[in-house]
N, C-alpha and C positions, 0 to 999 in steps of 0.2 A: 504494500500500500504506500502510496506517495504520500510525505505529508503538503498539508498545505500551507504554503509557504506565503501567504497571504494570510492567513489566521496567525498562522506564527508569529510575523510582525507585527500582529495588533495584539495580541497574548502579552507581547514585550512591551507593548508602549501603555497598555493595560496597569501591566502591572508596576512599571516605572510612574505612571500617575498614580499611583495609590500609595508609593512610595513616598511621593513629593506629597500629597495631598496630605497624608498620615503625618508626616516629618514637619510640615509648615503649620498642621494646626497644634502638635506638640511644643514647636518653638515658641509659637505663638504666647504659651504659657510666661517668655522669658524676657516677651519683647522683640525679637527678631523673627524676621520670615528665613526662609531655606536660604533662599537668595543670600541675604544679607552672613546668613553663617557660612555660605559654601565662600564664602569671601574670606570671609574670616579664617577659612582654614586653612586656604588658601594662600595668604600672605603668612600664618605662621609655618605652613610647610616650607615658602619660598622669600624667606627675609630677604627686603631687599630689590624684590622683584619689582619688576617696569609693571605700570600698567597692563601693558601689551600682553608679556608673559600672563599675570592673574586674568587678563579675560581671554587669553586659549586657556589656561589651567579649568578655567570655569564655565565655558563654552558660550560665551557671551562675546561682542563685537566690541572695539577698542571704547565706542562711542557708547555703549551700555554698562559697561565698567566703569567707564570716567566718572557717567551719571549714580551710579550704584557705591562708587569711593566718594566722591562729593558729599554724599547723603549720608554715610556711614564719619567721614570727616566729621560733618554739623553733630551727629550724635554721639560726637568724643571715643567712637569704639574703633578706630585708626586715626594714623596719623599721616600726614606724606612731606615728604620733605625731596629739596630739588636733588638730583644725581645729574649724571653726567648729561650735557647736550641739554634737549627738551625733556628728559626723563623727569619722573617724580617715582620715587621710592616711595615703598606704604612699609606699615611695623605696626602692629598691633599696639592701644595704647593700654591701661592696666583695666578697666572697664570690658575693652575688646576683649581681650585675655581670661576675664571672667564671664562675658558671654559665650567664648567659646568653650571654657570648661563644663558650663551648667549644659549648653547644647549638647556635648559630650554626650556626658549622664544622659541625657534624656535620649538619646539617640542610642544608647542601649538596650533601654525598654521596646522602644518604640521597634528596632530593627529581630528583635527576637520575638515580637507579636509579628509580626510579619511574616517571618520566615517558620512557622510555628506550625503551617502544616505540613510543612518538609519535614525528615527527618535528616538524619546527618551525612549518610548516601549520599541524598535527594541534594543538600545544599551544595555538598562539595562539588556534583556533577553538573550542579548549576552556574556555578562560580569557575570552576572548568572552560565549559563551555560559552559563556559570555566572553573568557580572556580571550579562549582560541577564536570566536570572532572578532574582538577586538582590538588582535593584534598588530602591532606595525603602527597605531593610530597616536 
């Protein structure tokens, strides 16, 4: 039997919005949307990083990043400062730093009600398989 590989891709974006939907009304709890933490983790994975870098890290456009660090600037959870050229460097400020630990925590609960009908097989062969299509990228 062939699977169908049209269902397949909607299975995946399925359940990737239920993912985001789950995670942003959990943050929500802290103050921040997904967005705003995938940021956040973003700049503490990559201290230092350009702009440019944080929105391919985070799959957003230079021009929705800027908008996205601008707005995270005003609400004291980064900081940017010039680097080299036109660059602006981000760094998490101590605020940032603590909404991304609280996200943390919460993103544990939240990522093991999710994955809850799986069992441990089921997730490894899932996470498997997402890399091996996601390779190269």
């Amino acid at each position: 039997m062939t699977t169908d590989l049209g269902a397949l891709g909607h299975a995946i974006k399925r359940a990737q919005y239920r993912n985001h939907r789950t995670m942003d009304a959990a943050l929500g709890e802290i103050g921040v949307t997904l967005v705003q933490w995938d940021a956040l983790r973003a700049i503490d994975r990559m201290p230092g990083a350009s702009g440019h870098e944080l929105a391919v890290a985070t799959f957003q456009s230079d021009q929705a990043f800027g908008t996205l660090a601008s707005r995270l600037v005003e609400r004291g959870l980064i900081a940017r400062s010039a680097g080299r050229g036109r660059r602006f460097e981000h760094a998490l400020t101590e605020a940032g730093r603590t909404a991304l630990t609280e996200g943390q925590q919460l993103s544990i609960g939240v990522l093991q009600d999710l994955f809850a009908p799986l069992d441990e097989a089921q997730r490894t062969e899932l996470l498997r398989s997402l890399q091996k299509l996601t390779e190269g990228m």
